[in-house]
MDAnalysis code that builds the backbone (N, CA, C; Angstrom):
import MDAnalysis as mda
import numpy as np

u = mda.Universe.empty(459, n_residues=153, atom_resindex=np.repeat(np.arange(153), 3), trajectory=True)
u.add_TopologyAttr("name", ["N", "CA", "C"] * 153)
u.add_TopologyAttr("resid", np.arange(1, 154))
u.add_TopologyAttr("resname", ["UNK", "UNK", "UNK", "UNK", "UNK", "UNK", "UNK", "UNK", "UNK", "UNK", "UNK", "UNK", "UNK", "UNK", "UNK", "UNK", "UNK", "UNK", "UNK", "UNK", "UNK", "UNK", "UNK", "UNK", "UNK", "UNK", "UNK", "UNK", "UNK", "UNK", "UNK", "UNK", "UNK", "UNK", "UNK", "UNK", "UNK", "UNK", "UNK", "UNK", "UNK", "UNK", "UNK", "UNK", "UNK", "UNK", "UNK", "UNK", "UNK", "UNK", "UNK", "UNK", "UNK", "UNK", "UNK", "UNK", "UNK", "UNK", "UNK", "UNK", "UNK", "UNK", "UNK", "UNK", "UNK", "UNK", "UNK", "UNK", "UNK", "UNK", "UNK", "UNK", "UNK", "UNK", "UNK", "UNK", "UNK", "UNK", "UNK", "UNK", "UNK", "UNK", "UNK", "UNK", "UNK", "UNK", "UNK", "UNK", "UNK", "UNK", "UNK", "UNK", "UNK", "UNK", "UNK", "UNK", "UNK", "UNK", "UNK", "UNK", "UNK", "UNK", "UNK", "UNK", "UNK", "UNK", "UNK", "UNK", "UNK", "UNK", "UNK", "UNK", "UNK", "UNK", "UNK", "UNK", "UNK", "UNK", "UNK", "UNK", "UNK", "UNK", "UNK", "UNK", "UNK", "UNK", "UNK", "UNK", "UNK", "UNK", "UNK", "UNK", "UNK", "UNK", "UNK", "UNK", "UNK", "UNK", "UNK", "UNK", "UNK", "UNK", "UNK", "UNK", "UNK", "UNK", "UNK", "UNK", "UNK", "UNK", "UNK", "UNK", "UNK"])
u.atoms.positions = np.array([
    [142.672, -92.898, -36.900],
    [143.633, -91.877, -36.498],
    [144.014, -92.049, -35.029],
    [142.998, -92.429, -34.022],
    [143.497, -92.787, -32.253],
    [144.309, -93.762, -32.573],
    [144.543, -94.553, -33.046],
    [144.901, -95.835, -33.054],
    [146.493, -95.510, -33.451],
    [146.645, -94.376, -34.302],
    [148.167, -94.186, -34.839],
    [148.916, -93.650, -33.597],
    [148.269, -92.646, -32.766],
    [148.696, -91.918, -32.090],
    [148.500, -92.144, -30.407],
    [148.293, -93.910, -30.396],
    [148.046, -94.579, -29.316],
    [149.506, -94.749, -28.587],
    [149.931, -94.143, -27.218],
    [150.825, -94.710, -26.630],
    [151.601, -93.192, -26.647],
    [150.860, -91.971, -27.238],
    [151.840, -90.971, -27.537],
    [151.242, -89.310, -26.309],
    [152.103, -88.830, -25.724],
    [151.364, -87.909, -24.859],
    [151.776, -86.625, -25.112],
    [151.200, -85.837, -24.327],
    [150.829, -84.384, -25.407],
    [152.346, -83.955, -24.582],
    [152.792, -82.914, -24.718],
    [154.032, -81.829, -24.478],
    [153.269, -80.952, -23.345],
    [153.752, -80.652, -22.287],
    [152.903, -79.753, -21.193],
    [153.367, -78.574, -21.651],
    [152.738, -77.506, -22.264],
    [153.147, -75.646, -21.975],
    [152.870, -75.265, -20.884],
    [152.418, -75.743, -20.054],
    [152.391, -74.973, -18.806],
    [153.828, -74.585, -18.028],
    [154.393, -73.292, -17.548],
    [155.604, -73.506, -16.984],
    [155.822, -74.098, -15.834],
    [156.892, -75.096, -15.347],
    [157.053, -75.199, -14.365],
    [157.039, -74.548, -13.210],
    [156.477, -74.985, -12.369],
    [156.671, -73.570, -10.463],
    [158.082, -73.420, -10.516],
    [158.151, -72.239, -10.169],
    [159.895, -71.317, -9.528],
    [160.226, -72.531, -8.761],
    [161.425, -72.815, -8.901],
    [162.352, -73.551, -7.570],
    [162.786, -72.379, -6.457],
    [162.083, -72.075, -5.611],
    [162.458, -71.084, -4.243],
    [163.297, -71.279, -3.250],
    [164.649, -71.169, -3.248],
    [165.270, -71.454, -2.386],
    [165.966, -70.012, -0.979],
    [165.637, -70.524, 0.211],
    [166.249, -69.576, 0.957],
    [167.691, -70.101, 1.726],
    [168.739, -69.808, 1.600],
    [169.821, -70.077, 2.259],
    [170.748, -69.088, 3.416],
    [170.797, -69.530, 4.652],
    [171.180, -69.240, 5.717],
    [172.341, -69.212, 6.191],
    [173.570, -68.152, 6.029],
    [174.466, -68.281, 6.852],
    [174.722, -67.384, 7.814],
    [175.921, -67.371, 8.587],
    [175.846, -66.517, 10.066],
    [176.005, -65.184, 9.412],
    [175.983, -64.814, 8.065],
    [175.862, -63.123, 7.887],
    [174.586, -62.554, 6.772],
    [174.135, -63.340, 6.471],
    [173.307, -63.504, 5.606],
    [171.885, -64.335, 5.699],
    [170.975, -63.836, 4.807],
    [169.842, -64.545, 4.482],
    [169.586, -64.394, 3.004],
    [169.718, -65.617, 2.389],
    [169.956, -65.411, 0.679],
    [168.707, -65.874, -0.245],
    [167.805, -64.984, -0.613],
    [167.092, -65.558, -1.243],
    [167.288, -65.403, -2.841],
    [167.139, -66.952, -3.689],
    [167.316, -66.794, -5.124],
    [166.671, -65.728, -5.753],
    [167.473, -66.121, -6.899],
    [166.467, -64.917, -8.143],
    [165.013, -65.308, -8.315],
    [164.680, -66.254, -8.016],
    [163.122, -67.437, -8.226],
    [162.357, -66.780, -7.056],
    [163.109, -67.049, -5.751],
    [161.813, -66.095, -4.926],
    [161.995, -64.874, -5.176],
    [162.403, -63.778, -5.770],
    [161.907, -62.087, -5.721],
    [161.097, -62.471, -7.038],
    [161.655, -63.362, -7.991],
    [160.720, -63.315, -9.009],
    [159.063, -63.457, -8.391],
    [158.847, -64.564, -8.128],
    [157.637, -65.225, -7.333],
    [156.563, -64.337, -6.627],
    [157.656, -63.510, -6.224],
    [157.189, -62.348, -5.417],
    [156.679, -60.835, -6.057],
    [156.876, -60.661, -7.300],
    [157.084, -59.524, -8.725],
    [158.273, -59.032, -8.558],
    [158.931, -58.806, -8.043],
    [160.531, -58.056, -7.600],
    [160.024, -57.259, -6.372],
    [159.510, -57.169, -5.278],
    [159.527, -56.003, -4.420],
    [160.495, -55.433, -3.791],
    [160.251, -54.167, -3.766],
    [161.618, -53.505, -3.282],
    [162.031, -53.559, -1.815],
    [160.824, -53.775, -1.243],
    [160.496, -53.996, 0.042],
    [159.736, -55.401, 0.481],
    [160.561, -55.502, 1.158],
    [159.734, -57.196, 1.415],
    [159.755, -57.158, 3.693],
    [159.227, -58.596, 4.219],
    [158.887, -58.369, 5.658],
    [159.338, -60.045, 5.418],
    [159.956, -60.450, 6.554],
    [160.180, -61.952, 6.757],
    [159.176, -62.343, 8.079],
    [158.622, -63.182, 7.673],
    [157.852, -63.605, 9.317],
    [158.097, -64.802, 9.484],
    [158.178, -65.107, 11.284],
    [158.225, -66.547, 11.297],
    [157.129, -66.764, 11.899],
    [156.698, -68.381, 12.257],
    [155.633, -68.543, 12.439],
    [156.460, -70.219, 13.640],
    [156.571, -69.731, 15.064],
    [157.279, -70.219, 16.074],
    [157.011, -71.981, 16.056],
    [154.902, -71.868, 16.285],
    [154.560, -72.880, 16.407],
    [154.610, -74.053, 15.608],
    [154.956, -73.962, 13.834],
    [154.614, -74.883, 12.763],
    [156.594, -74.583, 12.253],
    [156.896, -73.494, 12.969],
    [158.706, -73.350, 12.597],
    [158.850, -73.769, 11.010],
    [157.963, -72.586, 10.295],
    [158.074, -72.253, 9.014],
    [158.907, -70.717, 8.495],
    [159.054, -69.894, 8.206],
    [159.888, -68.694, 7.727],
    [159.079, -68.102, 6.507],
    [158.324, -66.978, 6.139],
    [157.536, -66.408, 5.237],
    [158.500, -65.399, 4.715],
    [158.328, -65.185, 3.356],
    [158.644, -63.792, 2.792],
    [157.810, -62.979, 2.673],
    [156.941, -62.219, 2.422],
    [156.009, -61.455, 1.441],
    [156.400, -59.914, 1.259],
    [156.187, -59.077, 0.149],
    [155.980, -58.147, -0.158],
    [155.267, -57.220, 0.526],
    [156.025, -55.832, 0.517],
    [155.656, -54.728, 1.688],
    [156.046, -53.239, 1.286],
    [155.162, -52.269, 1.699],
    [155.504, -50.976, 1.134],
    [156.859, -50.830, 2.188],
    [157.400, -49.580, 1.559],
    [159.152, -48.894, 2.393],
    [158.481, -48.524, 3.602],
    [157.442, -48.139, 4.157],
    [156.924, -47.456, 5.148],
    [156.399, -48.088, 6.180],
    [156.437, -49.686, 5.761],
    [156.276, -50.874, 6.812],
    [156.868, -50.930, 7.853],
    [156.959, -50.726, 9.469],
    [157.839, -50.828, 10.239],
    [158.923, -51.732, 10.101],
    [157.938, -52.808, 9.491],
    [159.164, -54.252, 9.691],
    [160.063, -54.682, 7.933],
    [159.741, -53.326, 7.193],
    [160.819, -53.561, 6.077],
    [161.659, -53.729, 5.491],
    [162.328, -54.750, 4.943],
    [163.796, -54.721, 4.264],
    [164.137, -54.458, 3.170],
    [164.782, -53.952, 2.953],
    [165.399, -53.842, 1.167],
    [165.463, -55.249, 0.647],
    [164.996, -55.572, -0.524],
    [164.505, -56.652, -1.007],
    [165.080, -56.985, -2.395],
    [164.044, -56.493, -3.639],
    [164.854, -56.530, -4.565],
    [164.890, -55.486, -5.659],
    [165.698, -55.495, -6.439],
    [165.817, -54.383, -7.563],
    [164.408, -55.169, -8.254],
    [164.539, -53.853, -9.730],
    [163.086, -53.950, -9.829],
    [163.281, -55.455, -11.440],
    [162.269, -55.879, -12.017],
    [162.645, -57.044, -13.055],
    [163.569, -56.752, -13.790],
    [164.691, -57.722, -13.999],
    [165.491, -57.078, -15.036],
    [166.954, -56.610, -14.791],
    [166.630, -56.249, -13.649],
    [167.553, -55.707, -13.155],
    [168.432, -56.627, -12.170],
    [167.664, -57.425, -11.373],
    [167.920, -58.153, -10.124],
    [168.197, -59.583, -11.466],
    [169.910, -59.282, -11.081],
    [170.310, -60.678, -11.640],
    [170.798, -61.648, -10.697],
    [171.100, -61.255, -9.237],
    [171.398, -62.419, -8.578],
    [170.846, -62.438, -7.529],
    [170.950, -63.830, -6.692],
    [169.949, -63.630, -5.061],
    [169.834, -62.905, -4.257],
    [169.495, -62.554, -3.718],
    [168.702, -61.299, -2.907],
    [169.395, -61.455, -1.310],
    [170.214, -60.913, -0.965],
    [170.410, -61.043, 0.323],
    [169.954, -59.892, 1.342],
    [169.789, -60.534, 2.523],
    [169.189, -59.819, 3.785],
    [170.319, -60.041, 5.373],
    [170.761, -58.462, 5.275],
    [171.886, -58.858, 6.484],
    [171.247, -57.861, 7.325],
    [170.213, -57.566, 7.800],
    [169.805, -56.469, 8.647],
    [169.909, -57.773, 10.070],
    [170.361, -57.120, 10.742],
    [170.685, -57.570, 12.147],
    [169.795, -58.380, 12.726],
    [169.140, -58.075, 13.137],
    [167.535, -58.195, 14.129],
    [166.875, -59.640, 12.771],
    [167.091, -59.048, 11.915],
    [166.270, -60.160, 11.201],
    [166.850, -61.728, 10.931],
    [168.492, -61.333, 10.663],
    [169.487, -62.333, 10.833],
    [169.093, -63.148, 12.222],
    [169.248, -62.392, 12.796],
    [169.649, -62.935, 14.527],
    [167.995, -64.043, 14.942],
    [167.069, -63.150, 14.037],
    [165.619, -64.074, 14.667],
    [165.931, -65.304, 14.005],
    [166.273, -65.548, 13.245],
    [166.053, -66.367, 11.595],
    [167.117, -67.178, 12.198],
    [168.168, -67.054, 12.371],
    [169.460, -67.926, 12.798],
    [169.518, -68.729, 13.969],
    [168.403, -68.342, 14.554],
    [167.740, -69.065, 16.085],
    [166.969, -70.422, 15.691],
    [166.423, -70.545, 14.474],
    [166.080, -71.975, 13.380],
    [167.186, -72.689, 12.871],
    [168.765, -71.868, 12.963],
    [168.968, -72.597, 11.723],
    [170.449, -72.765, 12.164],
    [171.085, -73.787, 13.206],
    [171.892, -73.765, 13.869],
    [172.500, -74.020, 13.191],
    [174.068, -73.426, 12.990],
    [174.765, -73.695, 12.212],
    [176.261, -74.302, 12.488],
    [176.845, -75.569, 11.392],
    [178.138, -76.285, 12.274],
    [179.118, -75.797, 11.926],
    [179.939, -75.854, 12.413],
    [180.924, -74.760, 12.491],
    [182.487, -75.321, 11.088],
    [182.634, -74.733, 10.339],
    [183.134, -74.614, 8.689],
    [184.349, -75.166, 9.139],
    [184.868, -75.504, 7.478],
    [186.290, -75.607, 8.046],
    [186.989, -74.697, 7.296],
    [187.968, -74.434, 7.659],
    [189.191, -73.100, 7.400],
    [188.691, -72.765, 5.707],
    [188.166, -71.887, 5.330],
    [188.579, -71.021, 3.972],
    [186.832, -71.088, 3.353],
    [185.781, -71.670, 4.470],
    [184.736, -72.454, 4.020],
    [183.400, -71.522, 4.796],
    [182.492, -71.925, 4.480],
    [181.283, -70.860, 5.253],
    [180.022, -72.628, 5.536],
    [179.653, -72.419, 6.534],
    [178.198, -73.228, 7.005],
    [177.522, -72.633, 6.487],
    [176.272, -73.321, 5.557],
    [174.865, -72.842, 5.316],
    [173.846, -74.000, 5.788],
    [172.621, -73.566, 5.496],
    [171.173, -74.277, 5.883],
    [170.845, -73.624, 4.414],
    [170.072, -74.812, 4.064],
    [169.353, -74.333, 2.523],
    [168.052, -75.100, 2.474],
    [166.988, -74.065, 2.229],
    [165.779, -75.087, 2.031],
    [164.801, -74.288, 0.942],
    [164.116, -75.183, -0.016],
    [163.109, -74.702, -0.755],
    [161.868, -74.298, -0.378],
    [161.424, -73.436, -0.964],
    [159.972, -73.135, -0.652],
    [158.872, -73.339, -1.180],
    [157.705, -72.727, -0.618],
    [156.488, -72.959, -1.314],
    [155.909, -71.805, -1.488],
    [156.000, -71.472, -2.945],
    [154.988, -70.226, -3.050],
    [153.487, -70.289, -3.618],
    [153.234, -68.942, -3.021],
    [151.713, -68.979, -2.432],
    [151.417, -67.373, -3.512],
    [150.934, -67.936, -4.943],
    [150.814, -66.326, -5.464],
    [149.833, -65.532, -5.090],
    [148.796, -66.038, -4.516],
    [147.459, -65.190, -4.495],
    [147.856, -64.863, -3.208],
    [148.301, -65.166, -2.070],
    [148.975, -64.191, -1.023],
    [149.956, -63.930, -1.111],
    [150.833, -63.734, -2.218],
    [152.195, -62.729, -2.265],
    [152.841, -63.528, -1.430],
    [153.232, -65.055, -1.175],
    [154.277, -65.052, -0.392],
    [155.041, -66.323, -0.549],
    [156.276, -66.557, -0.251],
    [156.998, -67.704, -0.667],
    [156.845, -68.049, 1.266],
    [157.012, -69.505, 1.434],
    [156.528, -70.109, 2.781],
    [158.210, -71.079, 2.337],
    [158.707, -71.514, 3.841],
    [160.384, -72.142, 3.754],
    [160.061, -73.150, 5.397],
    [159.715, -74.273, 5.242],
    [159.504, -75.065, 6.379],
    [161.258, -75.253, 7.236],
    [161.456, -75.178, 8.402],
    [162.561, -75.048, 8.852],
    [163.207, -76.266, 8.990],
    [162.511, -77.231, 8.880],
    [162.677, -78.784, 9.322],
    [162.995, -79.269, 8.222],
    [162.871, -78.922, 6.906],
    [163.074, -79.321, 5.412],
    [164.682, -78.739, 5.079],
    [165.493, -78.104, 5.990],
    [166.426, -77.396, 5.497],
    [167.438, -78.606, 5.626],
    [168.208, -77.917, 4.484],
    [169.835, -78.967, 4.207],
    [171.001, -78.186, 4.335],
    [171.744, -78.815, 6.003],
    [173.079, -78.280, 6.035],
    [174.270, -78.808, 4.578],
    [175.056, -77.539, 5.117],
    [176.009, -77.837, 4.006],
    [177.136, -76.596, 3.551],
    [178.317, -76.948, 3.531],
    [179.905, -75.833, 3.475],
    [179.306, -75.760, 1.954],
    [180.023, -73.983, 1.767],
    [180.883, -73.467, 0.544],
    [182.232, -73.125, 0.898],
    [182.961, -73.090, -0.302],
    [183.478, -72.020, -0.431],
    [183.733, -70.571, -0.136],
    [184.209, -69.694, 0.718],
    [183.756, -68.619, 1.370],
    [184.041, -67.626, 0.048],
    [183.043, -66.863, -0.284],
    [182.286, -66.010, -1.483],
    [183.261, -65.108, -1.155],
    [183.284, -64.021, -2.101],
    [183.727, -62.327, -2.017],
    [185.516, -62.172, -1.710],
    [185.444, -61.181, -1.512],
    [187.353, -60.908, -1.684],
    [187.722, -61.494, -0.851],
    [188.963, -62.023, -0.974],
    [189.961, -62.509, -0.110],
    [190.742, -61.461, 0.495],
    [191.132, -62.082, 1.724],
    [191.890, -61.185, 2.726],
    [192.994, -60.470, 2.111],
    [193.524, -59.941, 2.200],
    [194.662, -59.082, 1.655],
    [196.122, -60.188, 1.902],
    [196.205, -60.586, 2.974],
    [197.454, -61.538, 3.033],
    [197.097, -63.152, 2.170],
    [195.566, -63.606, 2.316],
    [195.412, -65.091, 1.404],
    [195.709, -64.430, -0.093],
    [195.516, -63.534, -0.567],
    [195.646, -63.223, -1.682],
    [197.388, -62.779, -1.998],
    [198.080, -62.237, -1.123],
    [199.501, -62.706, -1.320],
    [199.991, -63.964, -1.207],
    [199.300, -64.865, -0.471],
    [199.556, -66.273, -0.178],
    [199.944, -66.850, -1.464],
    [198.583, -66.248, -2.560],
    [198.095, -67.013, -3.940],
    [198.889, -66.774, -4.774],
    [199.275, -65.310, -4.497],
    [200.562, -65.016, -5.616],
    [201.699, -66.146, -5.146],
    [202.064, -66.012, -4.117],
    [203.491, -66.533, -3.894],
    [203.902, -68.349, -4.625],
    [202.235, -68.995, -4.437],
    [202.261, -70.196, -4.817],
    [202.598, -70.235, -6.242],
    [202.066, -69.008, -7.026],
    [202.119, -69.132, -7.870],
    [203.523, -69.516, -9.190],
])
């Protein structure tokens, strides 16, 4: 019976790790649906950086944390990435993650994966691992590009 089934390897059930990605632009801090998952969904989460090794932490945090952000809806609910535009937190975070300047209709990001850490609640984002790179600029259009669009039409 080894002999039939020589050369043949088993199927892994184990699931693959979350792909964690955090992405950086000048109004935003975007984390996927994979890190709040990673994280259980918290509603409240704390970003830390860590100056000397210029890594970026997420972890989970009660509302009553000084250093709390609104984070994510609860499972289920949270169908898309998680963004963080609180000022102070932008502004620390964006001091890593210099950004080049877009071209017309386009947005600069920094994007880098993480490493999560379940038994300390936290997804870890090395700053030196990040990949510049333009979109498309997201959300409504200006009131006049959007007459622009008609007119071409």
């Amino acid at each position: 019976m080894a002999a039939l089934l020589q050369g043949f390897s088993e199927i892994n059930l184990t699931v693959p790790p979350l792909k964690t990605v955090m992405t950086v632009t000048e109004t935003a801090i975007r984390f996927n649906k994979a890190t709040a998952e990673a994280l259980d969904y918290p509603a409240y989460a704390k970003v830390l950086i860590n100056e000397r090794t210029r890594r970026i932490a997420v972890t989970p945090c009660e509302k009553d944390d000084p250093n709390a952000v609104k984070f994510s809806k609860p499972e289920g609910k949270q169908t898309t990435s998680v963004s963080i535009k609180t000022p102070l937190v932008l502004e620390a975070v964006l001091r890593y993650f210099p950004l080049d300047k877009a071209p017309e209709g386009e947005v600069s990001y920094k994007s880098v994966e993480g490493n999560d850490y379940p038994r300390e609640k936290a997804v870890i984002f090395a700053v030196d691992e990040a990949v510049a790179g333009t979109m498309k600029h997201r959300g409504r259009r200006k009131a006049s590009a959007a007459e622009d669009a008609s007119t071409e039409e």
